[in-house]
N, C-alpha and C positions, 0 to 999 in steps of 0.2 A: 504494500500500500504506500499509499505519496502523501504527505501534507507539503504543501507551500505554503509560506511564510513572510507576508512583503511588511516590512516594518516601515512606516511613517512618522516622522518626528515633527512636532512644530511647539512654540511655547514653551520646553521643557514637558508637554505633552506627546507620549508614544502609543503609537496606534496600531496592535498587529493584527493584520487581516489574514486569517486562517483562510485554508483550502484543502479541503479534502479528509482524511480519517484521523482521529488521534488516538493511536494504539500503541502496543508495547513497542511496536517496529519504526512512532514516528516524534514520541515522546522527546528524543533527546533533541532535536531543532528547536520545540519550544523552547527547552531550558537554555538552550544556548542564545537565542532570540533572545529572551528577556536578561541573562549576563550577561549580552552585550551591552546593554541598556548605561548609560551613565549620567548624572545631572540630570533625573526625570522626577517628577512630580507627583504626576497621574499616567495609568496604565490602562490603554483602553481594550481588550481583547474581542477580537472580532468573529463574533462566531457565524455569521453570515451563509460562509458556504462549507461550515462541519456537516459531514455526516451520517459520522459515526465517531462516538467516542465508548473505548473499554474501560476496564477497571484501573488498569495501568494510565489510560489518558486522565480520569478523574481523580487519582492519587497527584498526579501529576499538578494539574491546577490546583488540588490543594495547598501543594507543596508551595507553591510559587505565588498564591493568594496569602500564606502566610509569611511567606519571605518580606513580600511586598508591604505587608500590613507592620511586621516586624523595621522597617526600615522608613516609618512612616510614606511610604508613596501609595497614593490611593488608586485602588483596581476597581474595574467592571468589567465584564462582559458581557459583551454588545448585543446584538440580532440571535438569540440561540432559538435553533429551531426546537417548534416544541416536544418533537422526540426527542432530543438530547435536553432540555431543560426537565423532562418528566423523571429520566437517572438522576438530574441533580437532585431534584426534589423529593425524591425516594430517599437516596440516599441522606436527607437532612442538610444541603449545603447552603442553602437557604437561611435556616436556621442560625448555621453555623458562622460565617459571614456576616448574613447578615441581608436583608434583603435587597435593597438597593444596589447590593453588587451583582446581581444579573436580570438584565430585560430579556425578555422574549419578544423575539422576532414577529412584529407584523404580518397577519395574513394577504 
């Protein structure tokens, strides 16, 4: 599987537009995308065109919603389709976070 990854900067605001699945096999792009990150603020994550995320993808943005949070720069993510927002919200991330940290995607 492929995810693309295009990151957008403006503001000390970072914007990364997902593309494609986030699973065991595509995981490490994220983490790398967002450590490249430096002098940013807010962290926009674009779920727009995910779609599919596993267990390993949602361990993942955990990881890195707490990174974020831990370093004061404030996250959300953006357009989640409502199949992948319905595992967040199983799983409690909502809760956890907090809600404000993910919209769902527009019909």
């Amino acid at each position: 599987m492929l995810l693309k990854v295009k990151t957008k900067i403006a503001n000390e605001v970072a914007t990364l537009h997902f593309d494609g699945v986030l699973d065991i096999s595509t995981v490490e792009s994220i983490q790398t995308s967002v450590n490249k990150l430096i002098d940013i603020h807010e962290v926009n994550l674009d779920f727009d065109k995910v779609t599919f995320v596993d267990s390993t993808g949602i361990g993942t943005i955990s990881k890195i919603l707490r990174k974020l949070n831990s370093e004061g720069v404030t996250a959300t993510i953006r357009n989640i389709p409502p199949g992948v927002f319905e595992v967040f919200e199983i799983l409690g991330l909502p809760e956890i976070f907090g809600e404000k940290v993910f919209q769902i995607k527009n019909a």
